[in-house]
C-alpha positions, 0 to 999 in steps of 0.5 A: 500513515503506516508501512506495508511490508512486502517480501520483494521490497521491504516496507512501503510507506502508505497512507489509507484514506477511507470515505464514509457516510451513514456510518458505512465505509463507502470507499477505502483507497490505499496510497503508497510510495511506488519508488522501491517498486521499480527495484523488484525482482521476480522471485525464481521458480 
């Protein structure tokens, strides 16, 4: 687990979960915590 920093909302707890078979990443998923999204803003032009 890590943060992902963000400019609109801060750090984001995320979690990285990889599948990998004959020595090849096959899938790379990135899980994080959407809570602090719901309070983005959109930055003014």
């Amino acid at each position: 687990m890590y943060d992902l920093m963000t400019k609109s909302s801060g750090a984001l707890s995320c979690a990285k979960h990889l599948t990998i078979s004959d020595g090849k990443i096959h899938s790379d998923k990135l899980t994080f915590d959407s809570k602090k999204l719901g309070s983005a803003k959109p930055k003014a032009n």
